[in-house]
C-alpha positions in Angstrom: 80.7 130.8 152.8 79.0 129.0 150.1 78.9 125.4 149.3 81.4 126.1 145.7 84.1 128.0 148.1 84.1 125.7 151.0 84.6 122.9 147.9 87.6 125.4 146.7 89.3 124.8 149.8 89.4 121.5 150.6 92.3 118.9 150.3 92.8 115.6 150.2 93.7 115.3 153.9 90.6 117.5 154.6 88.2 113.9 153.7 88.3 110.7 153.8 87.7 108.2 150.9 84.5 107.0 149.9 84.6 103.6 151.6 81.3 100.9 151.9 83.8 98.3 153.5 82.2 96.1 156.7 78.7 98.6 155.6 75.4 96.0 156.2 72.4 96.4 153.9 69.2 95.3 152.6 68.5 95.6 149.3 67.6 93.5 145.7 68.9 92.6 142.6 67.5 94.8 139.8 70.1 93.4 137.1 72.3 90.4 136.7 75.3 90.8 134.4 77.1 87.2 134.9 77.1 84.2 137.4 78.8 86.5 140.1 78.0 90.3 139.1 74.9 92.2 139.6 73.4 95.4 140.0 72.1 95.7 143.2 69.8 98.7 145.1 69.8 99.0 148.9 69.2 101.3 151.5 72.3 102.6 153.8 71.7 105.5 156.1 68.2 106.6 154.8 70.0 107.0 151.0 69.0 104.3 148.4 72.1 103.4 145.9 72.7 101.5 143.2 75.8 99.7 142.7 77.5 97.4 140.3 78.8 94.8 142.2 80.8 91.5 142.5 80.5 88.3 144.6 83.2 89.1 147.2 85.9 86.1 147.1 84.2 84.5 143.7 85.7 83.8 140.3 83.6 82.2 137.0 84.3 78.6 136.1 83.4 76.4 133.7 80.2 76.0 135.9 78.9 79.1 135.8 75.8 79.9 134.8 74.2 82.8 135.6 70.4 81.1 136.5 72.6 80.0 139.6 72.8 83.2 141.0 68.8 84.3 139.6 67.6 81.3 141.3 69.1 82.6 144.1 68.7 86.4 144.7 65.2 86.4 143.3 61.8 85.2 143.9 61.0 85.7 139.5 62.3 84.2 136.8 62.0 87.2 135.4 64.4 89.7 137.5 62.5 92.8 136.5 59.7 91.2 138.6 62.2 90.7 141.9 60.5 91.6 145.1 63.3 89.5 147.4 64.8 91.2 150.2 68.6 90.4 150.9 71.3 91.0 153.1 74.2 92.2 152.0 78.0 92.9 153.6 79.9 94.8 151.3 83.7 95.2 150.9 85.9 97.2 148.4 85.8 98.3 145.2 87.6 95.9 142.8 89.9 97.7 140.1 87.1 97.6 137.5 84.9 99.6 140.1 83.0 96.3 141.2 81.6 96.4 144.4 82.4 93.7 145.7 79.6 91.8 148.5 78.4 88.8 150.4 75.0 88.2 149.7 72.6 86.4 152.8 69.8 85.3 152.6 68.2 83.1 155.7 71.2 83.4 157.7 73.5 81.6 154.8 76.0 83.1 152.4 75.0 82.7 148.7 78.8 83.2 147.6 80.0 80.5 150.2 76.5 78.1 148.8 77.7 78.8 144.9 81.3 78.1 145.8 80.4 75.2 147.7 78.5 73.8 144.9 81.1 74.2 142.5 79.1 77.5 140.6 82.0 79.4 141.3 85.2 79.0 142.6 86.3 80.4 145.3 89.3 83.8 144.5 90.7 86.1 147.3 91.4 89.3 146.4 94.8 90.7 146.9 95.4 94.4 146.8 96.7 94.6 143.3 93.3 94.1 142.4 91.5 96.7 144.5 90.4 100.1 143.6 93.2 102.2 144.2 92.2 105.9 144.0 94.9 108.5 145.4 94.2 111.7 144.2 98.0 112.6 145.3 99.5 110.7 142.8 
């Protein structure tokens, strides 16, 4: 059976959803859009992606500035340059297709160090504004 008639077949029981949730990586940031969403690459199970993602649990304030996050993810001023490692946890999609992370470096979480400097302010996520994908509906 080939590859196109096996995909013929299948349901939506027959596979789980694409899910990163609790997934740990290393990775960089390649791109930063705003003071908590960037573009990061990492490797996961011997596949490098590349993912638009959010600060998990981090909103924007009136103290945002995106150099807050630059200083902090990369070892350039100039992120094109970037050669720093970090660790990341990631989470859920958000409903714009964010995905959203906790970023580590040295054993301390940069959303928890730009929240506790009042770069960003702290937002939980409640399930209205998750990703919601069923393919049923």
């Amino acid at each position: 059976m080939s590859k196109f008639d096996k995909l013929k077949t299948l349901k939506s029981t027959d596979l789980g959803l694409f899910n990163l949730g609790n997934k740990t990586a290393f990775g960089k940031v390649v791109k930063i859009f705003s003071a908590n969403k960037c573009q990061i690459i990492f490797g996961l199970n011997n596949l490098i992606f590349k993912f638009n993602c959010k600060l998990h649990n981090t909103e924007i304030n009136d103290n945002s500035d995106d150099k807050n996050l630059l200083d902090l993810v990369s070892n350039s001023s100039d992120i094109n340059q970037n050669t720093q490692i970090i660790k990341l946890t990631c989470h859920s999609f958000d409903k714009d297709g964010y995905l959203l992370v906790d970023i580590n470096d040295n054993q301390k979480s940069i959303n928890q160090h730009l929240i506790d400097n009042s770069l960003l302010s702290k937002h939980i996520y409640s399930s209205e504004e998750l990703f919601d994908f069923s393919p049923d509906k």
